[in-house]
PDB file with one MODEL, atoms N, CA, C and O in Angstrom:
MODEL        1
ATOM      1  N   UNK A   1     238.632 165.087  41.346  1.00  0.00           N
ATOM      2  CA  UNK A   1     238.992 165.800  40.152  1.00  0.00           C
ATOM      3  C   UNK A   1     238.671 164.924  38.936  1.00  0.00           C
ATOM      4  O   UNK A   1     238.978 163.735  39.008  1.00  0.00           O
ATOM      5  N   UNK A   2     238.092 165.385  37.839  1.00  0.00           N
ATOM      6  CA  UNK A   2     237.335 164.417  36.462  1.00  0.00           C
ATOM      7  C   UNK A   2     238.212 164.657  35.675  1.00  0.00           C
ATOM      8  O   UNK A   2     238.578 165.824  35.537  1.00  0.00           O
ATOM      9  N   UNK A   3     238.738 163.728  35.012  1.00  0.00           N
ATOM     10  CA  UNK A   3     239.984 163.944  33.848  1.00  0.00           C
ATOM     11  C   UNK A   3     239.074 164.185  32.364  1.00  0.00           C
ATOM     12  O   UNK A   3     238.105 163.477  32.088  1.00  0.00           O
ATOM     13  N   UNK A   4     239.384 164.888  31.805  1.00  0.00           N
ATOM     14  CA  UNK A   4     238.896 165.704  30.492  1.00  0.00           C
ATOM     15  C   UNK A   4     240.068 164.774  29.552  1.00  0.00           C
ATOM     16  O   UNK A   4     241.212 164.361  29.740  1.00  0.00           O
ATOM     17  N   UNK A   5     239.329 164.737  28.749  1.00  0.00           N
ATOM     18  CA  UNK A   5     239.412 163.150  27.387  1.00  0.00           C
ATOM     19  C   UNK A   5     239.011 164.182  25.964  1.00  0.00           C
ATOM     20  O   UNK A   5     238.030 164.917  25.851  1.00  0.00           O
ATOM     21  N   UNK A   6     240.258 163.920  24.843  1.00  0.00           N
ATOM     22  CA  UNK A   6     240.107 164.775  23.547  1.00  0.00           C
ATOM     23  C   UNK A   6     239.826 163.532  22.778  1.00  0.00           C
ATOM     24  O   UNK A   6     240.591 162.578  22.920  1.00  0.00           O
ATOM     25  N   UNK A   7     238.695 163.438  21.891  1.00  0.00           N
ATOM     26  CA  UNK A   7     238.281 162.510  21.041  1.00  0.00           C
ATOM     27  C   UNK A   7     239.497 162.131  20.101  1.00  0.00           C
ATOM     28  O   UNK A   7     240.172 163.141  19.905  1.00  0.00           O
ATOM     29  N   UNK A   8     239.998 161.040  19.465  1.00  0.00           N
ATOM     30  CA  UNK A   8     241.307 160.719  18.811  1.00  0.00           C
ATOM     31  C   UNK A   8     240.586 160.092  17.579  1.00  0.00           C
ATOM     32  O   UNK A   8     239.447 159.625  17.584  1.00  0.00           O
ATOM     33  N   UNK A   9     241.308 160.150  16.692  1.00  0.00           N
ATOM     34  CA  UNK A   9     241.014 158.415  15.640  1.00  0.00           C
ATOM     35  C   UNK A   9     241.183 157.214  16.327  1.00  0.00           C
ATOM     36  O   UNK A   9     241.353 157.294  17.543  1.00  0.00           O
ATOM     37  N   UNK A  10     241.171 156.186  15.830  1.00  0.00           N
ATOM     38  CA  UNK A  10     241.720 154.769  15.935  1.00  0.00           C
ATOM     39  C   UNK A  10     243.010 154.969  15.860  1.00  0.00           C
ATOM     40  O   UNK A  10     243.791 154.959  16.811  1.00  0.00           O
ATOM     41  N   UNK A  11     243.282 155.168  14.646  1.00  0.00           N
ATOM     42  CA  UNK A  11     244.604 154.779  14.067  1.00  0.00           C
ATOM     43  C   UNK A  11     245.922 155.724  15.107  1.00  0.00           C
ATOM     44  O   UNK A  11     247.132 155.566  14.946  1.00  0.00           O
ATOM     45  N   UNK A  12     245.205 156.810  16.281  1.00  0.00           N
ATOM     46  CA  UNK A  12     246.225 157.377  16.681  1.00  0.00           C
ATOM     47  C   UNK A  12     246.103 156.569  18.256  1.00  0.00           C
ATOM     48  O   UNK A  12     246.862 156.786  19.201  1.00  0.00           O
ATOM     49  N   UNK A  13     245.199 155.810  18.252  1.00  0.00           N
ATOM     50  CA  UNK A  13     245.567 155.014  19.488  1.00  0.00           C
ATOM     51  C   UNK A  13     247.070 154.704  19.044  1.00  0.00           C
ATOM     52  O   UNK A  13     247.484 154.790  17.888  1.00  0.00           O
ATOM     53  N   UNK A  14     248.191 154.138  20.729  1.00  0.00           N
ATOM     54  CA  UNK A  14     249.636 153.159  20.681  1.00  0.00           C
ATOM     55  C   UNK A  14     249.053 152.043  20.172  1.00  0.00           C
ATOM     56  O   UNK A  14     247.943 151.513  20.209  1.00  0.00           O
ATOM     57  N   UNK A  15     250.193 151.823  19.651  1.00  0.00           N
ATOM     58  CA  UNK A  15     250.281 150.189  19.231  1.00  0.00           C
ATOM     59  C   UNK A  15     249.595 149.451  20.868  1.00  0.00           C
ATOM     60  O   UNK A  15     248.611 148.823  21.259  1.00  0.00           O
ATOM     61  N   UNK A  16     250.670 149.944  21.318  1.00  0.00           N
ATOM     62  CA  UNK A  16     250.729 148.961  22.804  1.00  0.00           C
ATOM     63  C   UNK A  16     249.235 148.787  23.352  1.00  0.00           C
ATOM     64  O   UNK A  16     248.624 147.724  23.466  1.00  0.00           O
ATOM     65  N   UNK A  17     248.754 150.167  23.688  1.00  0.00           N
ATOM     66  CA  UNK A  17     247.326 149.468  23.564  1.00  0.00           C
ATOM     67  C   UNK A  17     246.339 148.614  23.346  1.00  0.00           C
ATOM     68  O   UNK A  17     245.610 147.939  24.072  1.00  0.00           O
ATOM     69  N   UNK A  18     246.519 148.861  21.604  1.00  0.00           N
ATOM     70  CA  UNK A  18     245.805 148.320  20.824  1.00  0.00           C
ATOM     71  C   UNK A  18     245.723 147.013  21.057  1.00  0.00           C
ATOM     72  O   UNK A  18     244.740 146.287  21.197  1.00  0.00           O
ATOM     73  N   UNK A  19     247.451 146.680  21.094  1.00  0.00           N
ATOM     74  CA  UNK A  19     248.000 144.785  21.841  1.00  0.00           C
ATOM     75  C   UNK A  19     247.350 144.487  22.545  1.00  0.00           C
ATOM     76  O   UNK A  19     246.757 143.414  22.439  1.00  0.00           O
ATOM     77  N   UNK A  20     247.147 145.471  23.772  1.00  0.00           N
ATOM     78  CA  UNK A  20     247.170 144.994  25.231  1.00  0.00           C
ATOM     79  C   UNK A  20     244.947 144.993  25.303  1.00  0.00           C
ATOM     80  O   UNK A  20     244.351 144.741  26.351  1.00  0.00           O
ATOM     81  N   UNK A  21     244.280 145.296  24.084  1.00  0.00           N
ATOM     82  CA  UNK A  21     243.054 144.895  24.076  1.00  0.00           C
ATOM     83  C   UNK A  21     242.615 143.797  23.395  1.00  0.00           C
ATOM     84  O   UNK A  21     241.695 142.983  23.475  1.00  0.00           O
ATOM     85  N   UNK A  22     243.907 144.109  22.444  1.00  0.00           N
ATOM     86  CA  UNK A  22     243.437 142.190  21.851  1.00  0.00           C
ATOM     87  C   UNK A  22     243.525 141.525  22.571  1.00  0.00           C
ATOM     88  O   UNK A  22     242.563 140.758  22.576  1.00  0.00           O
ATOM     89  N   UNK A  23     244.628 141.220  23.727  1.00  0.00           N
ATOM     90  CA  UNK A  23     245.169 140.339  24.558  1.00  0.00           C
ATOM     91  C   UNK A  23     243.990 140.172  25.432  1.00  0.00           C
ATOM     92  O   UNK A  23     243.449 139.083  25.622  1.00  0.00           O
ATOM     93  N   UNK A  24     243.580 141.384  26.003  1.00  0.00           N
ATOM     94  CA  UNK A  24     242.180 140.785  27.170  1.00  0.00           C
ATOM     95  C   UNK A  24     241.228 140.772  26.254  1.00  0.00           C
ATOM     96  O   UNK A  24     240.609 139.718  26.406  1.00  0.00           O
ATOM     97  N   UNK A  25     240.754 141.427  25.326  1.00  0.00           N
ATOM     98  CA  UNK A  25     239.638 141.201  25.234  1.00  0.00           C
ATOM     99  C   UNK A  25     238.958 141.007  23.414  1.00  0.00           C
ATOM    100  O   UNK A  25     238.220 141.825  22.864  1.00  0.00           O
ATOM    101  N   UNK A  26     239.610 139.374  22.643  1.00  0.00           N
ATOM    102  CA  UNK A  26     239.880 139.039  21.896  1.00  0.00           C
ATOM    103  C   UNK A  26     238.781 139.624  20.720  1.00  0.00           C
ATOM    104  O   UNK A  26     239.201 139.818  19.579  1.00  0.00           O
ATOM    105  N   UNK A  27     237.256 139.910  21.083  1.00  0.00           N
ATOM    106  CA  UNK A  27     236.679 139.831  20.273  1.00  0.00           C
ATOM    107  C   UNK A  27     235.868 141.357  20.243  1.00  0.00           C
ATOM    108  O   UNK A  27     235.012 141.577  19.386  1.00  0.00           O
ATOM    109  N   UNK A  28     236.128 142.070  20.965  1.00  0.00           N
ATOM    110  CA  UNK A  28     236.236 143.664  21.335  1.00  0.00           C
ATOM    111  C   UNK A  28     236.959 144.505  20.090  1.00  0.00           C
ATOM    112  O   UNK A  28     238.172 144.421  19.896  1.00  0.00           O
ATOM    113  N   UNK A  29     236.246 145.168  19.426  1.00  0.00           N
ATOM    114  CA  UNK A  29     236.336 146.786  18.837  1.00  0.00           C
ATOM    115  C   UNK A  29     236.487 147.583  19.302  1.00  0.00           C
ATOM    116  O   UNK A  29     235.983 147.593  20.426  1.00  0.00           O
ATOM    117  N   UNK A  30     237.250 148.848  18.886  1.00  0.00           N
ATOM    118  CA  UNK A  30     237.299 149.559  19.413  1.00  0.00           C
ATOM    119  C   UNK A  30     236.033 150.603  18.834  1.00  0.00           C
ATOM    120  O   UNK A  30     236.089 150.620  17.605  1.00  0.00           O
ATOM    121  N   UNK A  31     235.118 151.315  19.264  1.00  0.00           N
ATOM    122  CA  UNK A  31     233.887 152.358  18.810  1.00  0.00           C
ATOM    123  C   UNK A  31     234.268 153.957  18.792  1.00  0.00           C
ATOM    124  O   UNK A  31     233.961 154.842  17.993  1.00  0.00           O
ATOM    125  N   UNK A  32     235.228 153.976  20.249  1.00  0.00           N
ATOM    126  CA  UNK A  32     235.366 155.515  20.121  1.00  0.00           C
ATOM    127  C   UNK A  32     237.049 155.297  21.243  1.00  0.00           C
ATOM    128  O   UNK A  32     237.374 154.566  22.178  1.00  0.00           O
ATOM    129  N   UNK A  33     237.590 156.199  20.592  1.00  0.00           N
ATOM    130  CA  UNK A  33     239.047 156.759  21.726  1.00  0.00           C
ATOM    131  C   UNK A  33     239.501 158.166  21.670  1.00  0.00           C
ATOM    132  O   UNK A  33     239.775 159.097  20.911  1.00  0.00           O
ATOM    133  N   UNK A  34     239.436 157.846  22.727  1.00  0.00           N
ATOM    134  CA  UNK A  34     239.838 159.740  23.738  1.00  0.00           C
ATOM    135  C   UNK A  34     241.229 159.391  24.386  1.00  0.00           C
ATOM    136  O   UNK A  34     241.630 158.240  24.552  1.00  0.00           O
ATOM    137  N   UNK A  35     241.978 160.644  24.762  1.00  0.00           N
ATOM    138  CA  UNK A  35     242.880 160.831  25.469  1.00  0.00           C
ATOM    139  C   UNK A  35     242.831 162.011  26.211  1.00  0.00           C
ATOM    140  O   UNK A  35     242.227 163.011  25.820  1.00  0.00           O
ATOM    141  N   UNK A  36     243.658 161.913  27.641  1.00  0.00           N
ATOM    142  CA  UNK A  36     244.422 162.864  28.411  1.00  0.00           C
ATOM    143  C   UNK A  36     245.096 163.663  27.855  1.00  0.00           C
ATOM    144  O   UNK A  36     245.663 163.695  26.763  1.00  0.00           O
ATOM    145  N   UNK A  37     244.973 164.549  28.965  1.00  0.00           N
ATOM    146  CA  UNK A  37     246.633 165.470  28.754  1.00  0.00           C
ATOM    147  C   UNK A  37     247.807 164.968  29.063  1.00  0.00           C
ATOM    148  O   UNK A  37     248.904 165.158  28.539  1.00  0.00           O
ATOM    149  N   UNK A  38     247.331 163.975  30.415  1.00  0.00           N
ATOM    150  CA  UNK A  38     248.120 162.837  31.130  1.00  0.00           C
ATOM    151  C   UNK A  38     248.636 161.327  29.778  1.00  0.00           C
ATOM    152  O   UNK A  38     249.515 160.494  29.997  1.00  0.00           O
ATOM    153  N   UNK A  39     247.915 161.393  28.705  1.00  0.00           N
ATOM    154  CA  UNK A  39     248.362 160.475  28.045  1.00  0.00           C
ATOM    155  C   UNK A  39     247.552 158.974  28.172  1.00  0.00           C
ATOM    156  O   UNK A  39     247.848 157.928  27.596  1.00  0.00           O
ATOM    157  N   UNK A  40     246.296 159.259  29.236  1.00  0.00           N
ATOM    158  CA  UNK A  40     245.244 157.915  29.496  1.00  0.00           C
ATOM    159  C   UNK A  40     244.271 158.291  28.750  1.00  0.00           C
ATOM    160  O   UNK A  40     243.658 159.323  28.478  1.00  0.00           O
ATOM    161  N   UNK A  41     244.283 156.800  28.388  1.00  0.00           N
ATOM    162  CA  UNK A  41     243.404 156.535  26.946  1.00  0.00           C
ATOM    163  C   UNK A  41     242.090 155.760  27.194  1.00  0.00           C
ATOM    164  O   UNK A  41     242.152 154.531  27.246  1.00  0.00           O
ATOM    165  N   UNK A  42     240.914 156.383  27.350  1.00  0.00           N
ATOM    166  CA  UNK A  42     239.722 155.668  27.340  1.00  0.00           C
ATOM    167  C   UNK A  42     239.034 155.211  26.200  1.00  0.00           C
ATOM    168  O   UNK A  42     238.857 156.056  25.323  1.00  0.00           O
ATOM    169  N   UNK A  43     238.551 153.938  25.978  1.00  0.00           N
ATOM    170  CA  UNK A  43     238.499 153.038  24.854  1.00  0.00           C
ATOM    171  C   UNK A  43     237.094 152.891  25.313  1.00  0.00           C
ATOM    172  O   UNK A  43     236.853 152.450  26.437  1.00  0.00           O
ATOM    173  N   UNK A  44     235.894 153.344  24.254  1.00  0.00           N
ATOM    174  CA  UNK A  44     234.624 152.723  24.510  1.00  0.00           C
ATOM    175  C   UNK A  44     234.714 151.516  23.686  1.00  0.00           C
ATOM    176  O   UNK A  44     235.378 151.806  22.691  1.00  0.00           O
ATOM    177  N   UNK A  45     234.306 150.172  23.653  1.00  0.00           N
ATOM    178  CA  UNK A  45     234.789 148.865  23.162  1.00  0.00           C
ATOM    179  C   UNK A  45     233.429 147.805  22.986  1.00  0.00           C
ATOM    180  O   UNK A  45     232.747 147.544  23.976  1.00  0.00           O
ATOM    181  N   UNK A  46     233.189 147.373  21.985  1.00  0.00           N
ATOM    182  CA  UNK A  46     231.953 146.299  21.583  1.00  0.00           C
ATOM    183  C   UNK A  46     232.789 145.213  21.133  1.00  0.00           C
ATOM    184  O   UNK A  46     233.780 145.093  20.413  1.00  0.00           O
ATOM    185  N   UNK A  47     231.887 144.313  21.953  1.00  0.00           N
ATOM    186  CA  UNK A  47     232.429 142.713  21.748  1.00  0.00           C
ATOM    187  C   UNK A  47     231.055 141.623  21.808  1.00  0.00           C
ATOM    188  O   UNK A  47     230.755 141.044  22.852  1.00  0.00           O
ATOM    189  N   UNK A  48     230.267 141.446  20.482  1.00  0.00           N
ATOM    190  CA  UNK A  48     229.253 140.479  20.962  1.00  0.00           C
ATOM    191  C   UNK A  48     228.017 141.418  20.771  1.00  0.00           C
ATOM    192  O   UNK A  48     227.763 142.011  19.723  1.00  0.00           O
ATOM    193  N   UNK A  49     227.231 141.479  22.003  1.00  0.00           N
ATOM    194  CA  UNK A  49     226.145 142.298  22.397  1.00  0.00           C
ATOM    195  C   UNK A  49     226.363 143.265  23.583  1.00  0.00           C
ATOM    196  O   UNK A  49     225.623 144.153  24.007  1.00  0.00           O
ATOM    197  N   UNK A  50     227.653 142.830  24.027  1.00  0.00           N
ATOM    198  CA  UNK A  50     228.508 143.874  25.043  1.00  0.00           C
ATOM    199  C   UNK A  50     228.681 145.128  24.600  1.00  0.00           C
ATOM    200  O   UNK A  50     228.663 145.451  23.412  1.00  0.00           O
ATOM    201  N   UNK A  51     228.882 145.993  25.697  1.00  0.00           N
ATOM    202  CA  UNK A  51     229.256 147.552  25.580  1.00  0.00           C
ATOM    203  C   UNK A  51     230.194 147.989  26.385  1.00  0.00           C
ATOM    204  O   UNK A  51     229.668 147.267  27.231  1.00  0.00           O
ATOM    205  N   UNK A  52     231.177 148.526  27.014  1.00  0.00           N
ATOM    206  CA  UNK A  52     232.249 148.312  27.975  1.00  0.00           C
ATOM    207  C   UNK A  52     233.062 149.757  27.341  1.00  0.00           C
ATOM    208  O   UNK A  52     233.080 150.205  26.195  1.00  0.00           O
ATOM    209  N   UNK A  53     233.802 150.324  28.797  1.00  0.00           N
ATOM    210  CA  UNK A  53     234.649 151.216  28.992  1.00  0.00           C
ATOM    211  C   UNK A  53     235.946 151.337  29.792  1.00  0.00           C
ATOM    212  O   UNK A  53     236.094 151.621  30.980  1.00  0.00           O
ATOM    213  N   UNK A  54     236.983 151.008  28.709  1.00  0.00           N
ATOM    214  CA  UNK A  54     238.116 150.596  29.331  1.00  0.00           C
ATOM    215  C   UNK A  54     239.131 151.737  29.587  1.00  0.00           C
ATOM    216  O   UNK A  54     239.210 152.386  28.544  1.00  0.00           O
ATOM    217  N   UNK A  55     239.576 152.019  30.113  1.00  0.00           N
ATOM    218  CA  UNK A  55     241.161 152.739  30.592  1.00  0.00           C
ATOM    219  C   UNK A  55     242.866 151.960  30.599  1.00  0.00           C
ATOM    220  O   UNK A  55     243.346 151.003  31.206  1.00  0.00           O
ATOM    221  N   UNK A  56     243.263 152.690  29.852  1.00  0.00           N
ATOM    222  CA  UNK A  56     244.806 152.294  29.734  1.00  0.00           C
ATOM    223  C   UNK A  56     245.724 153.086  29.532  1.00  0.00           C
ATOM    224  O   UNK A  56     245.405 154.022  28.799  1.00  0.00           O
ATOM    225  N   UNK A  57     247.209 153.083  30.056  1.00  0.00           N
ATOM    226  CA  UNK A  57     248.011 154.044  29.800  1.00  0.00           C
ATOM    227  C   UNK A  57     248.842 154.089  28.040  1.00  0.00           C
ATOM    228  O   UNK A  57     248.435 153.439  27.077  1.00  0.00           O
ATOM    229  N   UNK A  58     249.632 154.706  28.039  1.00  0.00           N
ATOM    230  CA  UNK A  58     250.327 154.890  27.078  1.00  0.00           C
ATOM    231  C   UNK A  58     251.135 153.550  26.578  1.00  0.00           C
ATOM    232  O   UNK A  58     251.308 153.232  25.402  1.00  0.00           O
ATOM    233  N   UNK A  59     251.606 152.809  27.782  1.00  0.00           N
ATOM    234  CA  UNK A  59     251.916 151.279  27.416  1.00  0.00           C
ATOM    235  C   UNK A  59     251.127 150.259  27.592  1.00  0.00           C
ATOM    236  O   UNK A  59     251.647 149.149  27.477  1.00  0.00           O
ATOM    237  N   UNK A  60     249.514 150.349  27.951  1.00  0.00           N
ATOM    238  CA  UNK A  60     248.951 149.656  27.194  1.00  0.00           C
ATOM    239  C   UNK A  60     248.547 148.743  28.593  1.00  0.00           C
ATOM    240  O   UNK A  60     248.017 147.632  28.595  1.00  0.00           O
ATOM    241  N   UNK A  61     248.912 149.458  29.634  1.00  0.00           N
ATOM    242  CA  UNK A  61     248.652 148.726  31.047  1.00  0.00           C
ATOM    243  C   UNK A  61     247.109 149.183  31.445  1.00  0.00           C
ATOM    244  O   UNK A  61     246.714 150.336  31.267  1.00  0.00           O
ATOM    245  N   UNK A  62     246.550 148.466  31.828  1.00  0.00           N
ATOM    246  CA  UNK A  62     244.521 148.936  32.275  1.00  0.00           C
ATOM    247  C   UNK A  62     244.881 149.748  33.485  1.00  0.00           C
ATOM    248  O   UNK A  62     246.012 149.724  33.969  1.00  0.00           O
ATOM    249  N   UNK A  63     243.876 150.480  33.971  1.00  0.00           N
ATOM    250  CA  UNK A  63     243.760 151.460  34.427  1.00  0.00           C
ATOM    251  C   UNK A  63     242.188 151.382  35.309  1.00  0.00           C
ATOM    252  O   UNK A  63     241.096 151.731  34.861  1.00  0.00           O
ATOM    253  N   UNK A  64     242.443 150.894  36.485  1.00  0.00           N
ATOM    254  CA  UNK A  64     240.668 150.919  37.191  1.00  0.00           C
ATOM    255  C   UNK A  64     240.012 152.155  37.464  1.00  0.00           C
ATOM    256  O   UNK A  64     240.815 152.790  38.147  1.00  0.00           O
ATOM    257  N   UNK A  65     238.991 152.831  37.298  1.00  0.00           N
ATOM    258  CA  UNK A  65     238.368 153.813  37.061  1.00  0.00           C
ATOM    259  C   UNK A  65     237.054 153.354  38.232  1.00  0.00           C
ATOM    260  O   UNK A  65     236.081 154.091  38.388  1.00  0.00           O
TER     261      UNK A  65
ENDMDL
END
């Protein structure tokens, strides 16, 4: 089953999130964020010359995909 993701702002990402990407991944932007109906938040993220697609819940815990 494919979970369906509604495009968000930034600014309506959680805090907790937001924390919990500085924390891993210090030098990472955020480019684009979507959400669930479920409340999981996929973060497309640039850091460097990197490109990366992260998953996290509502408190900001990762999520393996």
């Amino acid at each position: 089953m494919q979970t369906e993701y509604n495009e968000l702002k930034i600014k309506e990402i959680p805090d907790a999130v937001k924390k919990s990407l500085e924390t891993a991944f210090s030098d990472a932007i955020i480019e684009e964020g979507y959400v669930s109906f479920t409340k999981e938040y996929k973060l497309e993220i640039a850091g460097g010359d990197q490109k990366a697609t992260v998953y996290a819940d509502a408190s900001g815990y990762w999520i393996n995909k």
